[in-house]
N, C-alpha and C positions, 0 to 999 in steps of 0.2 A: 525488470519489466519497463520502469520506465526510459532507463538509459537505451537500451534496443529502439523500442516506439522512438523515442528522441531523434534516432538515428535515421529513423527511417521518415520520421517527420508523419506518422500517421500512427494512430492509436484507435484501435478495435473500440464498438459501442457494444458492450454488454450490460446486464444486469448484475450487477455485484457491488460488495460494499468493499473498502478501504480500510482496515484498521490500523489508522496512524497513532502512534504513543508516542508523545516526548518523551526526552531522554530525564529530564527534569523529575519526571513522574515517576517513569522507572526503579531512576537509581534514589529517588526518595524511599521510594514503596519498599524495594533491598536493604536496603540501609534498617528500617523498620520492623520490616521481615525477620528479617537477621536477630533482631537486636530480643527477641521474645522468644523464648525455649521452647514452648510447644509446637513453633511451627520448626524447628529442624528437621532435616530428612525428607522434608515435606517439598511438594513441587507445587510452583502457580503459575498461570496462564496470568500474564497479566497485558490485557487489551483493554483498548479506550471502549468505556461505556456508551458513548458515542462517537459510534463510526461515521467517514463521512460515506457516499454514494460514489461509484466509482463516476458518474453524469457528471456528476455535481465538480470532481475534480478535473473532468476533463474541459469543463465550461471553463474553471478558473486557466487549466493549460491553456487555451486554445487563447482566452482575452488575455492572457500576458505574454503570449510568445507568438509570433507574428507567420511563424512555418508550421504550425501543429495544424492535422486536421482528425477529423473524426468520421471513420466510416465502418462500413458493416463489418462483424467477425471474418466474412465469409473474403470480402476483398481485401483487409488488410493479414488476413491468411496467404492469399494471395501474392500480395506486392511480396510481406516477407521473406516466402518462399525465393520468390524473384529476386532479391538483391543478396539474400546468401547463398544462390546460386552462384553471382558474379563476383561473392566479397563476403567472405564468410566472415568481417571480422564484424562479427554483430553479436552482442552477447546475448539474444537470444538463440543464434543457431544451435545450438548443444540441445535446446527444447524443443525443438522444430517439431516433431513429429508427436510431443506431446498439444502445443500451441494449437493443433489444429481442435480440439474438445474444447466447448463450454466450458463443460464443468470443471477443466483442467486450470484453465484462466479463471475462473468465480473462486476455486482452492486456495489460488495461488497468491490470488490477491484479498486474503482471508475473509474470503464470503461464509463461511461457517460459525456456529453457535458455540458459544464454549460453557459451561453449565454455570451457574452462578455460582460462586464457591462465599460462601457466609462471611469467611474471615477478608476477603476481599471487601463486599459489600458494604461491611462496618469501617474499611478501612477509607473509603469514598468522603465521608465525614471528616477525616484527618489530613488525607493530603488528596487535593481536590486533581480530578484529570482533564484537563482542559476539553471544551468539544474544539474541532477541526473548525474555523472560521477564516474569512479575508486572512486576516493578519498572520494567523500561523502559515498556513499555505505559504505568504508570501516569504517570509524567513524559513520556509521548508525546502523550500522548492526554485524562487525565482534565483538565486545565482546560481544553481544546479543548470536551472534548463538554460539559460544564457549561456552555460560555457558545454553543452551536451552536444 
């Protein structure tokens, strides 16, 4: 999603949240998982307890990258349509026809609930999950979208 948007130098303003998880936390959390026999067999969702707002990351794109804008679902449906018409080489053309739903974008860019799973919960105490602020964004994201 966002390498497309990148491309096209415009990113849809909807209502949804982000859930970014370091890799740090992950493969902590695996490592962990793993290492305790009752959970084998067992599957986990594992997403940051705190998400960021999809708003909130587009304020941080737009002040560190100098070509980003921000506009309605309905025109940057729009443009997209328009430039994988002339130049399909955009990685979201393959979605095109999903892209055009809300709720397909809110999914996609995991706006949903995932139930709280106990053994995760207690696990927040042990290996902490960062929230999304300045600083990670900026090691997440600014040499990505500089060379996008």
């Amino acid at each position: 999603m966002l390498k497309g948007c990148s491309k096209l130098s415009l990113f849809p303003q909807i209502d949804a949240i982000v859930n970014i998880v370091s890799i740090d936390y992950v493969s902590s959390t695996i490592v962990h998982l793993s290492q305790q026999e009752e959970n084998l067999n067992h599957e986990f969702n594992l997403v940051n307890p705190y998400p960021v707002e999809w708003g909130i990351l587009l304020k941080w794109i737009t002040k560190n990258s100098f070509l980003m804008k921000i506009i309605s679902q309905e025109k940057w449906y729009e443009q997209l349509q328009q430039n994988i018409k002339y130049n399909a080489n955009n990685e979201l053309a393959p979605f095109l026809s999903l892209l055009n739903s809300r709720n397909f974008l809110q999914r996609a860019l995991g706006s949903f609930k995932f139930e709280n799973d106990p053994k995760l919960e207690n696990l927040y105490d042990k290996i902490s999950c960062p929230c999304v602020d300045e600083e990670q964004l900026k090691n997440y994201f600014l040499s990505y979208l500089k060379n996008a």
